[in-house]
ZAMARGU-4260 file (C-alpha; in steps of 0.2 Angstrom, whole numbers, plus 5000, padded with zeros to 4 digits):
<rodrens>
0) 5000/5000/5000 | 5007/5016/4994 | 5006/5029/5010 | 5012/5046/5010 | 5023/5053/5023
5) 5011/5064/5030 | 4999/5052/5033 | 5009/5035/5040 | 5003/5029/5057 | 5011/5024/5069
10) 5011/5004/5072 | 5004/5004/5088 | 4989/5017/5083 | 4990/5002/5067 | 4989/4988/5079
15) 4975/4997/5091 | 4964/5000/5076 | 4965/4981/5071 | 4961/4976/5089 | 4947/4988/5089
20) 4940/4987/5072 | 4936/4967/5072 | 4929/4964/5054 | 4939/4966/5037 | 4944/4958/5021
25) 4955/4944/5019 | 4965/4942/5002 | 4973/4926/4997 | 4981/4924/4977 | 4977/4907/4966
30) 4989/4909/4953 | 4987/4926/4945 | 4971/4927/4953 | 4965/4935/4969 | 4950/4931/4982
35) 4943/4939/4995 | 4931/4936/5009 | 4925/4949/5021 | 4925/4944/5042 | 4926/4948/5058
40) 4942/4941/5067 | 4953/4944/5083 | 4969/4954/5083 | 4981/4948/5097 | 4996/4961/5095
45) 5016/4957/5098 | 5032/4964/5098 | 5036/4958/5081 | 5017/4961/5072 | 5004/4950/5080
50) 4991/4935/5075 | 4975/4934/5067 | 4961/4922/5068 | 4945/4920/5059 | 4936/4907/5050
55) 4927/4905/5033 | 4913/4895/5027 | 4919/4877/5021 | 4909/4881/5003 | 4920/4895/5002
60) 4937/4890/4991 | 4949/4904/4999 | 4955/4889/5011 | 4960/4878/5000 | 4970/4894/4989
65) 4979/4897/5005 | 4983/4881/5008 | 4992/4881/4993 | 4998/4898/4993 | 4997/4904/5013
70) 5005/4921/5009 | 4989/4933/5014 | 4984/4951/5015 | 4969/4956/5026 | 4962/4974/5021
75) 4954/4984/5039 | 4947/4999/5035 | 4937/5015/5045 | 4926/5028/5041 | 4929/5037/5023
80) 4920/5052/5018 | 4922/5063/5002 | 4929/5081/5005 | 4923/5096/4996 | 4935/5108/4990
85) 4922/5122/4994 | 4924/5118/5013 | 4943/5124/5014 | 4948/5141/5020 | 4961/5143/5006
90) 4959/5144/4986 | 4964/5133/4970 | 4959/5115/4980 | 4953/5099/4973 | 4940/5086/4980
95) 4947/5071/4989 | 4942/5057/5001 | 4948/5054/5017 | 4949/5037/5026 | 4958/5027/5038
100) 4966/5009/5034 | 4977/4996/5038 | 4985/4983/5031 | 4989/4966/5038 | 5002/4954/5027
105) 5007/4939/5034 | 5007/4919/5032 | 4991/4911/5036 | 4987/4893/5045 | 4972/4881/5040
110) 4967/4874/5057 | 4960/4857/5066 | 4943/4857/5068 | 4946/4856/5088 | 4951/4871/5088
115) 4935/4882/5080 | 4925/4881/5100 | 4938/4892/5108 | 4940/4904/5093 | 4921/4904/5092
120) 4919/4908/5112 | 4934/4920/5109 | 4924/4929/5093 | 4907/4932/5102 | 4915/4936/5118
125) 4923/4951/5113 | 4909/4957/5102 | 4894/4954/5114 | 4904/4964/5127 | 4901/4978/5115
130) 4882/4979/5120 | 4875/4981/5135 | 4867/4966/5138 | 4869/4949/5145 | 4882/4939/5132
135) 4877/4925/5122 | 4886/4909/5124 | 4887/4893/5113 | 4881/4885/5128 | 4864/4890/5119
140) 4864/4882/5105 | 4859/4864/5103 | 4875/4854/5106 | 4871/4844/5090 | 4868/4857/5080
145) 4883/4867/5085 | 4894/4852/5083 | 4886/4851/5064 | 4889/4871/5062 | 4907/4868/5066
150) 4908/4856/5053 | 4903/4870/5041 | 4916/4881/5044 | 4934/4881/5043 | 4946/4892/5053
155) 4963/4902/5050 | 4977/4912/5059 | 4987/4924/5051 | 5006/4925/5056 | 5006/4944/5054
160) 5025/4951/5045 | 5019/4967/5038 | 5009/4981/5047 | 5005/4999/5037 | 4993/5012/5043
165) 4986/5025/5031 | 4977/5039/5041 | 4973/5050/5026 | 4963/5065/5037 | 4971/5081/5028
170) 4987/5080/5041 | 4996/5090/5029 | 4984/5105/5024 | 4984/5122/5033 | 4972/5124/5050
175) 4959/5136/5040 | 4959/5123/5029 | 4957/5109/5042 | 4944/5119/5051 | 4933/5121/5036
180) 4932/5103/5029 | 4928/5098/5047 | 4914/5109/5049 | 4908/5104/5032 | 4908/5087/5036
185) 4900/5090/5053 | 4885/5100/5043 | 4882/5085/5032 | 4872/5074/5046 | 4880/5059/5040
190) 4887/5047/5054 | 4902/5042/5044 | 4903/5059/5040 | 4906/5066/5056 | 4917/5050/5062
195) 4929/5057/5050 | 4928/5074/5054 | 4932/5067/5074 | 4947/5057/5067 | 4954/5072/5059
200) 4952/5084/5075 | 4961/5068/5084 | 4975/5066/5072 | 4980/5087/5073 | 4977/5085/5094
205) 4963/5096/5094 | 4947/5093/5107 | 4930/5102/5106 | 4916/5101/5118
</rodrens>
């Protein structure tokens, strides 16, 4: 992924957003040809990059590409919004989009089946603590039909090697410039809209309210 200086992030803002973000797209290669699948998964972050663990649906051929080819890609992305160039403070702009992603390269792992209930528990654990309500379990499924649902999926770490953050929010334009895209984004009433106008008052250290 091609970043540019001004807008790098950091690896450990990299890594927090994995850990945070849960769901991407995972890209393996057959031959000349690429496939993707879009999931959620867990980020466990290390010193060296960190491991990810997901699963696909057995129909779904991307386990048997990257059993032949385990070299991966798994594409996390954020809030993007387009910018108008009426919002700046200066003259002479363009329109552009900003957006936050990250990019995960490593070597992936098919794994046995006895180890899909602990990922599963692991998976729904850390997204049902997101709502505020009591957490579902597997304990409620049917113990016959969970252990035919298990035999419909198949599940896959990721060895991470590669981490790249691209954080394009307008680091590298002027602050009357900065302060009018953000108020235009904020007037448009669009949820992603104003995530991305928060993102940019957070990359530039700036707090309102």
């Amino acid at each position: 992924m091609y970043v540019h200086p001004a807008f790098k992030a950091d690896p450990d803002a990299s890594k927090a957003f994995l850990s945070e973000r849960g769901f991407g797209t995972l890209l393996a290669v057959d031959g000349t040809v690429p496939l993707a699948v879009h999931a959620p998964f867990l980020f466990s972050p290390s010193e060296e990059g960190g491991t990810i663990e997901l699963h696909v649906a057995r129909a779904n051929p991307i386990h048997g590409i990257i059993a032949r080819n385990p070299q991966v890609l798994l594409i996390c992305t954020g809030p993007d919004a387009y910018v108008s160039p009426d919002w700046y403070g200066s003259a002479n702009q363009v329109p552009t989009w900003n957006y936050v992603a990250v990019h995960a390269a490593g070597r992936a792992r098919i794994m046995d089946e006895d180890w899909l209930p602990g990922h599963l528990d692991r998976l729904s654990a850390t997204f049902e603590a997101w709502y505020p309500k009591t957490p579902w379990t597997s304990r409620k499924v049917d113990p016959q039909r969970f252990a035919a649902m298990l035999k419909a999926i198949v599940g896959i770490t990721i060895a991470v090697e590669t981490i790249e953050g691209n954080w394009k929010l307008g680091q590298h334009k002027g602050r009357d410039d900065h302060e009018g895209a953000v108020a235009g984004l904020r007037s448009q009433g669009d949820p992603a809209a104003t995530a991305v106008a928060d993102l940019m008052d957070r990359a530039r250290g700036i707090r309102r309210g």
